[in-house]
C-alpha positions as CSV (number, residue, x, y, z in Angstrom):
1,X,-30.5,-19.1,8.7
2,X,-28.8,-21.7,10.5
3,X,-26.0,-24.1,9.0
4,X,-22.5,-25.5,10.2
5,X,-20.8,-23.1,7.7
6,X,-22.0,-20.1,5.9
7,X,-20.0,-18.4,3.1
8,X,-20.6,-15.2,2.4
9,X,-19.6,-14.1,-1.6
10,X,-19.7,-17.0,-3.8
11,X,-16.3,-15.7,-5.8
12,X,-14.0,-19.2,-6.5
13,X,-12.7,-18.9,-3.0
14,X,-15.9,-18.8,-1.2
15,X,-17.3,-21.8,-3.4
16,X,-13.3,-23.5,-3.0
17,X,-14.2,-23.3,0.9
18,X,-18.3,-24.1,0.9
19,X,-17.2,-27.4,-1.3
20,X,-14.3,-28.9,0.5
21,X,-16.5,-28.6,3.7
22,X,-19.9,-29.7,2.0
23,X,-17.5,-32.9,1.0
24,X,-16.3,-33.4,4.7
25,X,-20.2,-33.4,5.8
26,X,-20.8,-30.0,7.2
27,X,-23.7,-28.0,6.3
28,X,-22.9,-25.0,3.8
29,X,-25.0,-22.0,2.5
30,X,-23.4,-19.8,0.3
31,X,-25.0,-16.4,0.0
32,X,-24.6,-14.0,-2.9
33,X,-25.5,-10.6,-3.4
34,X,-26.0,-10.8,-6.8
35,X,-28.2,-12.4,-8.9
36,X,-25.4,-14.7,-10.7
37,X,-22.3,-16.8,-9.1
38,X,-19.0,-16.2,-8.9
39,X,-17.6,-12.4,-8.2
40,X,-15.0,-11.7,-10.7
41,X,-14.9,-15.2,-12.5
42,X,-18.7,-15.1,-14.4
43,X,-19.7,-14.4,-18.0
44,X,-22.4,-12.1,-18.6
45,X,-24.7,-12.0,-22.1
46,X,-23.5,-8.3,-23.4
47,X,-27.0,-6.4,-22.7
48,X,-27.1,-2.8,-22.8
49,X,-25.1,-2.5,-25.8
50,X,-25.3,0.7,-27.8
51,X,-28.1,-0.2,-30.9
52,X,-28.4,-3.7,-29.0
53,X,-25.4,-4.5,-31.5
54,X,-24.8,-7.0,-28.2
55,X,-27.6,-9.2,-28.4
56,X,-26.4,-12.9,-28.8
57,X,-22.8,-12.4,-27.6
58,X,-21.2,-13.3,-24.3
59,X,-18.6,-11.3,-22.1
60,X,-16.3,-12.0,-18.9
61,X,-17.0,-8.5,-16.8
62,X,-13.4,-9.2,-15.1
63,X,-11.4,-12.3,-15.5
64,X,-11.4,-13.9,-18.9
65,X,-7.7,-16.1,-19.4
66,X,-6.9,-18.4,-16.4
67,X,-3.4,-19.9,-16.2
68,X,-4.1,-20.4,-12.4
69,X,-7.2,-22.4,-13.2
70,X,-5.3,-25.1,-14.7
71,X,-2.3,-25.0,-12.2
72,X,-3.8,-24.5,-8.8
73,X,-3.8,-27.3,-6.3
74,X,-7.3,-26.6,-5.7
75,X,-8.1,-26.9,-8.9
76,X,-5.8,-29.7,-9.9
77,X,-8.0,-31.7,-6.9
78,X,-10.8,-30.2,-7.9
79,X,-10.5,-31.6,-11.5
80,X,-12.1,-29.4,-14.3
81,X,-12.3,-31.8,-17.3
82,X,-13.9,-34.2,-14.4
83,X,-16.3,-31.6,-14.3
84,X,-17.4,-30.6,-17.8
85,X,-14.6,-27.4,-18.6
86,X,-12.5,-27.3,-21.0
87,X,-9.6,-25.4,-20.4
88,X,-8.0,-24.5,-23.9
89,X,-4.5,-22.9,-25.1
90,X,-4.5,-20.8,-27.3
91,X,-1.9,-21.0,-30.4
92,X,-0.3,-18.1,-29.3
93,X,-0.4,-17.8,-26.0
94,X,0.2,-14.0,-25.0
95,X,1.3,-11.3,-27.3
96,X,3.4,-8.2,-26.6
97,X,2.4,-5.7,-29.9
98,X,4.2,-2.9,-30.4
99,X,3.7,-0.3,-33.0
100,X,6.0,-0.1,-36.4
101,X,7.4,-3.9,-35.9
102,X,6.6,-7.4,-35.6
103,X,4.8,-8.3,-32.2
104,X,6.5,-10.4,-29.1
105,X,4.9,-13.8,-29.0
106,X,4.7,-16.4,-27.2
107,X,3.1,-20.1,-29.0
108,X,1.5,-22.7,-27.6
109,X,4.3,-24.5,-26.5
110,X,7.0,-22.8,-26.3
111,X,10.6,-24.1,-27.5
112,X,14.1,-22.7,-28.4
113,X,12.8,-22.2,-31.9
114,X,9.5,-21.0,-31.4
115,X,10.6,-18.8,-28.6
116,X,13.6,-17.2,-31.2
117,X,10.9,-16.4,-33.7
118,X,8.9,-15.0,-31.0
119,X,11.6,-13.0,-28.8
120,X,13.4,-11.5,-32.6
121,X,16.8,-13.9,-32.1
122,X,17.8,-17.0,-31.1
123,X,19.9,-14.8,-28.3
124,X,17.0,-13.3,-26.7
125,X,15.2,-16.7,-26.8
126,X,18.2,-18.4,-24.7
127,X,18.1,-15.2,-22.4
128,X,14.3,-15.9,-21.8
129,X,15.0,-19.8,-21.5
130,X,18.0,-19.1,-18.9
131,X,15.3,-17.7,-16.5
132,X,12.3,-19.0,-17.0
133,X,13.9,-22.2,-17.4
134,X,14.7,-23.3,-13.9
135,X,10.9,-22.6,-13.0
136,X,9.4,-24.1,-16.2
137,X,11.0,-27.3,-14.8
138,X,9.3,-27.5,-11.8
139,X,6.3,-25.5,-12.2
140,X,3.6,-27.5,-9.5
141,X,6.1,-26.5,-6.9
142,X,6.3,-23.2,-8.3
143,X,2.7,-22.2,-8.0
144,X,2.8,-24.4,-4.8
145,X,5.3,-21.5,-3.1
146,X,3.4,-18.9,-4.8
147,X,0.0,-20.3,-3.8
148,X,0.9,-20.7,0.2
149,X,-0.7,-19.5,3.1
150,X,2.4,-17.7,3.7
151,X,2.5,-19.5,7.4
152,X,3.9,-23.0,5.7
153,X,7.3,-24.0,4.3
154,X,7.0,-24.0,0.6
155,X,8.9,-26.4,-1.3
156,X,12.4,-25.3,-0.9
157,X,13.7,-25.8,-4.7
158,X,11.4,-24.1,-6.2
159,X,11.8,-21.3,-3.5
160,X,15.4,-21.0,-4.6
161,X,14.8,-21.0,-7.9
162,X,12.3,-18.2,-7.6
163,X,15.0,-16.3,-5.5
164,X,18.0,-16.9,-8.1
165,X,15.3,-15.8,-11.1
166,X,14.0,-12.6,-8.9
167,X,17.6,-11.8,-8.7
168,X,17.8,-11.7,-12.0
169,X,14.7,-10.5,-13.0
170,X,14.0,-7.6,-10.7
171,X,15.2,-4.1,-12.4
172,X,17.4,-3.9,-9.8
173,X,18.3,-7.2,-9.9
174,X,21.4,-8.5,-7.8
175,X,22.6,-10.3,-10.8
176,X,22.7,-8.0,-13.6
177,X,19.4,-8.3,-16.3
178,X,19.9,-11.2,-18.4
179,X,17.2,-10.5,-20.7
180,X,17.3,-8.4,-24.2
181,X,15.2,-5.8,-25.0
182,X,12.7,-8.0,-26.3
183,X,12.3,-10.3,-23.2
184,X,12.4,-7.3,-20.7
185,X,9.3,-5.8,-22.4
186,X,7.8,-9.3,-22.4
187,X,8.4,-10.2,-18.6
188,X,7.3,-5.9,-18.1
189,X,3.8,-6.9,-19.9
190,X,3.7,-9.9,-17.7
191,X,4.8,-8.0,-14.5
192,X,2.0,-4.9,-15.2
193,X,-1.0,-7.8,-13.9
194,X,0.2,-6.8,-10.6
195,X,-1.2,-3.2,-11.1
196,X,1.4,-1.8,-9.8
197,X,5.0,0.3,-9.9
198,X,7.4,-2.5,-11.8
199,X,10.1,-1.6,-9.1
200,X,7.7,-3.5,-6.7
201,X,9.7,-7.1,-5.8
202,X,5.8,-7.9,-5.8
203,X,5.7,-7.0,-9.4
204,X,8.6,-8.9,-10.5
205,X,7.5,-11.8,-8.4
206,X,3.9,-12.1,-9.9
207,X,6.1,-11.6,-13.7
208,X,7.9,-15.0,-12.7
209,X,5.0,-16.8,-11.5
210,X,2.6,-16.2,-14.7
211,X,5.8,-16.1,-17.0
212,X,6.6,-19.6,-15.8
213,X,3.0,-20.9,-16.5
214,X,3.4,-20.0,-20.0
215,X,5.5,-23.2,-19.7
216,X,3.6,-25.1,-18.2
217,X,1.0,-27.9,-19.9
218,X,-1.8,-25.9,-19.8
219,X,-0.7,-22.4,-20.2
220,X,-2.3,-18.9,-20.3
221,X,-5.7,-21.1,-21.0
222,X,-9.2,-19.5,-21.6
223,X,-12.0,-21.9,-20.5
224,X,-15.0,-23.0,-23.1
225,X,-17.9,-21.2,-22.4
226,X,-15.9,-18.5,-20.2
227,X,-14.7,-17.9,-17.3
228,X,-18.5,-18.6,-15.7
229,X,-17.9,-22.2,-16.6
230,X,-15.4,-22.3,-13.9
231,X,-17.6,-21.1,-11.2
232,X,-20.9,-22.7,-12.7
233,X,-18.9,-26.5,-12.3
234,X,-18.0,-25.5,-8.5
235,X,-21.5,-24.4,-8.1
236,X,-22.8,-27.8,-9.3
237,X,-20.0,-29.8,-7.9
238,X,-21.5,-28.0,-4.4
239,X,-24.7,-28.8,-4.9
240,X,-24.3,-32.1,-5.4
241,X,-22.6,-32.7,-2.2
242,X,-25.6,-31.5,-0.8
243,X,-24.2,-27.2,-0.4
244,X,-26.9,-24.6,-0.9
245,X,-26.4,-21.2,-3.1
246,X,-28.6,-18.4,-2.5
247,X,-28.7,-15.4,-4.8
248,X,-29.8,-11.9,-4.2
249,X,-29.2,-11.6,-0.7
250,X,-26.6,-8.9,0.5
251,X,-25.1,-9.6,4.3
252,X,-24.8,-6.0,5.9
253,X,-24.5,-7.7,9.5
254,X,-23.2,-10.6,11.4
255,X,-27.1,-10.7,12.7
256,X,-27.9,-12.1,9.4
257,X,-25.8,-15.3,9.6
258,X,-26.0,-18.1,11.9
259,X,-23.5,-20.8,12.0
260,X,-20.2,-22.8,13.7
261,X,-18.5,-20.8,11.0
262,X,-18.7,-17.7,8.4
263,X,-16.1,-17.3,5.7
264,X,-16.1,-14.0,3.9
265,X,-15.5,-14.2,0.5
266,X,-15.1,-10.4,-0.1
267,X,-12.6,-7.2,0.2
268,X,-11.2,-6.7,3.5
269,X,-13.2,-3.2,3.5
270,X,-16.8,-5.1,3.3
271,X,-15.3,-7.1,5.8
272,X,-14.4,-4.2,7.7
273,X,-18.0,-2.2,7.1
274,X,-19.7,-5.3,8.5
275,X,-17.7,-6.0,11.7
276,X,-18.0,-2.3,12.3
277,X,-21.6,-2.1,11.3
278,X,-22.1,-5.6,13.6
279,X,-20.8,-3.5,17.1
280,X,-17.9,-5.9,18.3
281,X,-15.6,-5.8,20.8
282,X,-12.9,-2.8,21.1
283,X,-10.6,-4.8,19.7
284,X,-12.4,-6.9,17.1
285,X,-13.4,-2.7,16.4
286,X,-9.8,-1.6,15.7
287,X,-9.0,-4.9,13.5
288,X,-12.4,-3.9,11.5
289,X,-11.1,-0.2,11.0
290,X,-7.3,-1.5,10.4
291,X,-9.4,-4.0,7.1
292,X,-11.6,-1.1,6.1
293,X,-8.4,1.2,5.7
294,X,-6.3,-1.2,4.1
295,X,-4.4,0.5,1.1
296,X,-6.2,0.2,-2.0
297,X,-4.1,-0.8,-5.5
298,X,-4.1,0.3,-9.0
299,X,-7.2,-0.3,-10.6
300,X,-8.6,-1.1,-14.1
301,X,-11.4,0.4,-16.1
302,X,-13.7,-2.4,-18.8
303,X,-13.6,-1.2,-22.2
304,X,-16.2,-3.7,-24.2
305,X,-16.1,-3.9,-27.5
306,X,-18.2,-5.6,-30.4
307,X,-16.7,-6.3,-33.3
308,X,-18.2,-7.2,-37.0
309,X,-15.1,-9.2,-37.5
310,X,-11.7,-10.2,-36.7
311,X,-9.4,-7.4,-35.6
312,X,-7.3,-6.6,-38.4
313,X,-3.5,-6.4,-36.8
314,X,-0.4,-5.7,-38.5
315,X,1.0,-9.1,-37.2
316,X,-0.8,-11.6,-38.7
317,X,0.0,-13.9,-35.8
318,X,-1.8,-12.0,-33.1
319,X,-5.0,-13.5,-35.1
320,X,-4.2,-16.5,-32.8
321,X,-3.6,-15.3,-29.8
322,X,-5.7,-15.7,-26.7
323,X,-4.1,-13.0,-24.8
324,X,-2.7,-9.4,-26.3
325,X,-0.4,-6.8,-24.3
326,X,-0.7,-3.2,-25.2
327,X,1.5,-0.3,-23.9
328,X,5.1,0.3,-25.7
329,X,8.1,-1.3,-24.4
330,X,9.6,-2.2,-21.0
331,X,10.1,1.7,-20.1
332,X,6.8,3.0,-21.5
333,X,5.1,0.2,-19.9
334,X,7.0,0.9,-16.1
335,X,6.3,4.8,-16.9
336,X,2.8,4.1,-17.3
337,X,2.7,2.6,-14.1
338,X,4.4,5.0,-12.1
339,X,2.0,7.6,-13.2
340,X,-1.1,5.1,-12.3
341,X,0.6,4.3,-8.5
342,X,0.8,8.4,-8.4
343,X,-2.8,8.5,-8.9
344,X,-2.7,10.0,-12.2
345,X,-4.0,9.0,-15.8
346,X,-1.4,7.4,-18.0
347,X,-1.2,9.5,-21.8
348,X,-0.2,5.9,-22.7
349,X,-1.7,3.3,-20.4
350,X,-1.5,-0.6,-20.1
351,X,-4.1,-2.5,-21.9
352,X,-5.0,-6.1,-21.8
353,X,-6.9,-7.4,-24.6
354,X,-8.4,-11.4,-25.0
355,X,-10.1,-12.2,-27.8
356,X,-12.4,-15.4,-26.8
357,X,-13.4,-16.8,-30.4
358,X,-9.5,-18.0,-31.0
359,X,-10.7,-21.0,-28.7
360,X,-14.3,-20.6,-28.3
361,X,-15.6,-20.2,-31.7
362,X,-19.3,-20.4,-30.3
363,X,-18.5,-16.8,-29.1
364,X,-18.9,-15.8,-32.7
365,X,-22.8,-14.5,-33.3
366,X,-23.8,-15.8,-36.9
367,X,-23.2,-13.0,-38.6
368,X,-19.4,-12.3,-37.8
369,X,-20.0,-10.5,-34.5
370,X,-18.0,-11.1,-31.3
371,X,-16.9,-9.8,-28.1
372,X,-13.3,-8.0,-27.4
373,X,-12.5,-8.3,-24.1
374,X,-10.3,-5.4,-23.1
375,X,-9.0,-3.5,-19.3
376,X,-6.8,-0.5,-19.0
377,X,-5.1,0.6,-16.2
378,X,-6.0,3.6,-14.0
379,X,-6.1,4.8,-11.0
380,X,-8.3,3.7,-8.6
381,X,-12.0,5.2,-8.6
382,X,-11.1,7.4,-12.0
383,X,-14.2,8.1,-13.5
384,X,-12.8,8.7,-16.7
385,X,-13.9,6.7,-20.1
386,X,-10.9,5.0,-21.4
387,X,-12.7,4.2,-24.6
388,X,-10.7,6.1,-26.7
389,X,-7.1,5.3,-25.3
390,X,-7.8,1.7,-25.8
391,X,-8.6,1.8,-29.5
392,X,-5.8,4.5,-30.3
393,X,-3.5,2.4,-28.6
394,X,-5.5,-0.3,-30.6
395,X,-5.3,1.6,-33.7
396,X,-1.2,1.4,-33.4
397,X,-0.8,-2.1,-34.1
398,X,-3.9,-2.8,-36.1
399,X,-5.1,0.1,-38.4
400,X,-8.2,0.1,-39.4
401,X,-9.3,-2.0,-36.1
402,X,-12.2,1.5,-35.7
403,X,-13.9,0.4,-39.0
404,X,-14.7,-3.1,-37.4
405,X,-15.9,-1.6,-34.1
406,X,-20.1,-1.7,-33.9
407,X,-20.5,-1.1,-30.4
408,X,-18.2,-0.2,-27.6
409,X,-18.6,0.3,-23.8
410,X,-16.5,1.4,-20.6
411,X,-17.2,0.2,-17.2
412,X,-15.0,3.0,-15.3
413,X,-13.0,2.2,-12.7
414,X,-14.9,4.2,-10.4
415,X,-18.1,1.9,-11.6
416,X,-16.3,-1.6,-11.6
417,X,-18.0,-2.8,-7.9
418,X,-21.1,-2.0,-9.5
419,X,-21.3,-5.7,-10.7
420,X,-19.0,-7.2,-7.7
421,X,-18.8,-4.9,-4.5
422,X,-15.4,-6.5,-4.2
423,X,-13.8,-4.5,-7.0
424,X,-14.8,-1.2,-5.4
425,X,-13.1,1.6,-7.4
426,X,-11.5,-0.9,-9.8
427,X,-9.8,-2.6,-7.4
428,X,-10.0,-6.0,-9.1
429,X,-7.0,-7.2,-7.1
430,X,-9.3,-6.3,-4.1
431,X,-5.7,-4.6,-2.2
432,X,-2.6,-3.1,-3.2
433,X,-0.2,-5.7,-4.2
434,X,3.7,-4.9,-2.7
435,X,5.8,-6.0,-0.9
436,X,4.1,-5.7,2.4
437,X,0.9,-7.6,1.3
438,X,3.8,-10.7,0.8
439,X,3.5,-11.3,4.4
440,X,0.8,-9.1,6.2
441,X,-2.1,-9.0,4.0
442,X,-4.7,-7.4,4.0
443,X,-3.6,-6.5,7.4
444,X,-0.6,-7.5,9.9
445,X,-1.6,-10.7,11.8
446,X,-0.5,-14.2,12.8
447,X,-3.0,-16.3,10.7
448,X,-3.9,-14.2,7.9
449,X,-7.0,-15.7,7.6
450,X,-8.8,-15.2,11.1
451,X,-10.4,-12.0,12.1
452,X,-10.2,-12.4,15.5
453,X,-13.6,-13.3,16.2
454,X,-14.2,-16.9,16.5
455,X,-15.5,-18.5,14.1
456,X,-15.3,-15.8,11.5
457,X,-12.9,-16.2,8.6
458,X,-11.6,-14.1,5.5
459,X,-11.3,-15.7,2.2
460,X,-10.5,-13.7,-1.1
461,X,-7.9,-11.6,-3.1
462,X,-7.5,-9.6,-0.3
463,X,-5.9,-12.6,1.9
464,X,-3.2,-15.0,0.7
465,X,-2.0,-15.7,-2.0
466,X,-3.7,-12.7,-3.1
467,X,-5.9,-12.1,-6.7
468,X,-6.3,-14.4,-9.4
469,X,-8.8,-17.6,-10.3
470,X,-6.9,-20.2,-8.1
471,X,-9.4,-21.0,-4.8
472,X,-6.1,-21.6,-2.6
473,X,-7.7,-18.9,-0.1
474,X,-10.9,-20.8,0.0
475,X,-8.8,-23.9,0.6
476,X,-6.5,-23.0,3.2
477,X,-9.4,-21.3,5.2
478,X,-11.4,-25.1,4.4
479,X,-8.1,-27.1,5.8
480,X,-8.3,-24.4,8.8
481,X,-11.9,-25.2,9.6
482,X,-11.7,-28.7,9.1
483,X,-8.2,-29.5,11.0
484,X,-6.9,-30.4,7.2
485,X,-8.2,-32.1,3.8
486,X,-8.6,-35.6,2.8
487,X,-6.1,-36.9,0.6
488,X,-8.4,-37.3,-2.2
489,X,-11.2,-35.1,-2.3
């Protein structure tokens, strides 16, 4: 095929890049391997549920709440409710349940009072406002820093204020913990998205940058519809400005594409197999084998469930809330991860859970069923069912939650790239996150987003500013292609 750009992966960075240069004029094809849009960010009807008990209901196979969605520059441009999506928060935000006690929770909008009857005491709340504070305050420039290429000057007070509240925050913080017992297990919960040991500054620095969008106007938000109405408005929004989206074709070769530019919306190891699999130069060669060996993170196996009602916890307030952490407290939780960084199975691992209906009650079949979206954390290409662990650890904070379970389902870890080759292994942060990967990732070069092939670009989780519904990759490889963006797109 022949076009000024085509994007290979049509995840929300490969669509973020294919729009902003369908806007400037170019020529776009986006080409996806599967038969829907949008990698990681799509919603799925549950088919292949045991005794069809799935038949009416919808599910997110990876990403289901998006607090980057409604923060992003990209998306801020982009302009969701412009575009049909509804972004909605959740009364309570994210819950931390822990067994024998009331749960950690975080409401809608979060004040001194609210937070003390969340965090146990109005002490703990302050400790929690102290830190978070200082970033709440300034949260665009916040997720500005976080968002970067890495190769710009973010803004510089919110740069400081994420160095004073890492200092704090870390474990092994500079500046003593300020936090109780409550708020550490809170920020640990937060920290665990990164998949990876909670000594990791990486880990304490995604813990700051989600903990501070709980603050922010639209919080820990789960879209209407799910997360495929994100990607179905980009695919639209593309269209429209005259971008084409092809389904069902897989690039295995550069031979396939023809164009001024390619932007690969995928793990650096596809990226690797097909420069490698294309016969480049020697040293286009070692840079393929350098992505294809890049170090692979924690991972997380799908656990599905279908429930004939609501699940039945011993907090009456987690009824509300968008966004559930399971996993003990701040040591259990940074145990757990050790033992998944290792390569071994946690006896107690980190589980997410969302449950769509408390802002999408159309997710609700007619007679009572829904969908329980829930991940646990493993290591990478375990093949093990986690079925079981998720409802004990279920089981501890909401008895009875077995008697309302129809249907369940894992998705191993080892079977997660099975719907998006991205996630290979569970990999759904499609690298390791540390502290290397701040400044060299995937791999060690000066723009992280060039291959050294002309022409050829890399855009996903595996490039700045790493996982997560945001589009900034797809954006900064646009502004990179174009010689920079409009001011209003």
């Amino acid at each position: 095929m022949r076009a000024d750009m085509v994007v290979v992966g049509s995840g929300p960075n490969g669509l973020a890049a294919a729009l902003l240069c369908a806007r400037a004029g170019r020529s776009v094809v986006v080409l996806e391997a599967e038969d829907t849009v949008g990698g990681g960010c799509r919603t799925l009807p549950m088919d292949g549920m045991p005794g069809d008990l799935g038949t009416e209901l919808m599910v997110d196979p990876c990403s289901a709440v998006h607090p980057m969605a409604g923060a992003s520059p990209f998306f801020l441009g982009f302009d969701l409710s412009a575009h049909g999506v509804e972004l909605v928060t959740p009364p309570v935000q994210l819950a931390h349940a822990l067994p024998g006690r009331d749960a950690i929770v975080v409401p809608s909008a979060p004040g001194p009072g609210s937070l003390a009857d969340g965090l146990g005491s109005d002490a703990e709340a302050r400790a929690w406002s102290r830190l978070m504070g200082p970033l709440a305050t300034r949260t665009h420039d916040v997720v500005a820093a976080a968002l970067s290429d890495q190769r710009s000057v973010p803004p510089v007070a919110a740069t400081a204020a994420l160095g004073v509240a890492f200092a704090r925050a870390h474990p092994r913080g500079a500046l003593g913990d300020p936090l109780g017992p409550d708020g550490r297990t809170l920020l640990s919960g937060i920290s665990a998205h990164a998949i990876t040991p909670l000594s990791s500054p990486a880990a304490t620095g995604v813990g700051l940058v989600l903990g501070s969008l709980l603050h922010s106007p639209r919080g820990w938000a789960l879209p209407v519809g799910g997360s495929g109405a994100l990607t179905a408005a980009l695919s639209d929004a593309l269209r429209e400005a005259g971008g084409e989206i092809r389904t069902g074709f897989r690039v295995g070769s550069l031979a396939q594409v023809d164009a001024r530019d390619v932007v690969f919306n995928t793990s650096s190891r596809i990226l690797g197999r097909i420069l490698l699999e294309s016969s480049p130069s020697p040293a286009v060669a070692r840079r393929a084998r350098a992505l294809t060996d890049a170090p692979v993170g924690g991972a997380a196996a799908k656990v599905d469930l279908v429930l004939s009602g609501p699940v039945p916890w011993r907090d009456a307030r987690l009824a509300g809330a968008g966004t559930v952490h399971l996993g003990g407290d701040s040591a259990q939780i940074a145990a757990a991860e050790r033992e998944v960084a290792a390569g071994r199975h946690a006896d107690r691992p980190v589980v997410l859970v969302s449950q769509p209906w408390v802002t999408d009650p159309a997710r609700v079949a007619p007679d009572g069923r829904r969908p329980l979206w829930t991940y646990a954390h493993v290591p990478a290409f375990s093949e093990v069912d986690q079925t079981e662990r998720v409802l004990a650890a279920m089981e501890e904070v909401a008895p009875g939650v077995r008697d309302v379970v129809v249907a369940a389902r894992c998705t191993p870890a080892a079977r997660m790239g099975d719907h998006n080759a991205n996630y290979a292994g569970g990999d759904i942060a499609a690298g390791r996150v540390d502290l290397r990967g701040l400044v060299a990732r995937p791999v060690p070069r000066t723009d992280p987003f060039a291959t050294g092939v002309p022409g050829l670009w890399h855009a996903s989780g595996s490039t700045p500013p790493g996982p997560g519904v945001h589009g900034m990759a797809g954006q900064h490889v646009a502004r990179r292609i174009l010689g920079g963006l409009p001011a209003h797109w």
